[in-house]
C-alpha positions in Angstrom: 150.6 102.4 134.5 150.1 106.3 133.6 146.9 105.8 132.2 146.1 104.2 135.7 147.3 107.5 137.6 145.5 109.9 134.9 142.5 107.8 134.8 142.9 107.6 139.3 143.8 111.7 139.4 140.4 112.7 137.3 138.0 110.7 139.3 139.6 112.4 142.7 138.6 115.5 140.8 135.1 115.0 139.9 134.7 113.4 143.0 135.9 116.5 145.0 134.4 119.5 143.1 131.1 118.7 144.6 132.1 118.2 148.4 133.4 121.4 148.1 130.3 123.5 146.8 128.2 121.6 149.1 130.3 123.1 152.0 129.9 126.6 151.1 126.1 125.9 151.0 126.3 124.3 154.3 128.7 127.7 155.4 125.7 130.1 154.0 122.8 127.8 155.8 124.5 128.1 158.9 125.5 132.0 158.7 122.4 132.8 158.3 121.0 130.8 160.9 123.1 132.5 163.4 122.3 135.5 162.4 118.1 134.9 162.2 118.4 133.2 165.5 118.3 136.3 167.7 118.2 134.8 171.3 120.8 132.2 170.3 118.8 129.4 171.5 119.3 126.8 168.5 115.6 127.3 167.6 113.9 129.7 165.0 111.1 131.0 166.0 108.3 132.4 163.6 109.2 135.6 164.5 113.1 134.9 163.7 112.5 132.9 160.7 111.2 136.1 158.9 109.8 134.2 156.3 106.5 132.9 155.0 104.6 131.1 157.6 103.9 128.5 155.0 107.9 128.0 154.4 108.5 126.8 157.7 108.8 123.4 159.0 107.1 124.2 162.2 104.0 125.3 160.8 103.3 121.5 159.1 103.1 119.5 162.1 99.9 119.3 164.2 99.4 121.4 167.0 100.3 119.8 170.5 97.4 120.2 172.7 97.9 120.4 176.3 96.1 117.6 178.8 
């Protein structure tokens, strides 16, 4: 019945060391997402992203043309 608990008590552990960096990833992603996103709008523009044009998901969809 120990073995069950050890065996139980190690897979929580493996299991959990991942959720937790993957949270502080998802903290940093988000920090600096408020902090590139100058008008607070929820949106990056080009100008906020600061990056590479090429980086940027915006820039591979098509262009929406106005009727």
């Amino acid at each position: 019945m120990r073995i069950h608990w050890m065996r139980a008590v190690t897979a929580a552990a493996v299991l959990a060391a991942p959720v937790g960096a993957m949270a502080q990833v998802s903290a940093a992603r988000e920090q600096t997402f408020r902090e590139r996103d100058k008008n607070h709008d929820g949106v990056l523009t080009l100008e906020e992203y600061g990056g590479h044009p090429g980086n940027s998901a915006a820039s591979s969809r098509p262009a929406s043309r106005a009727s």
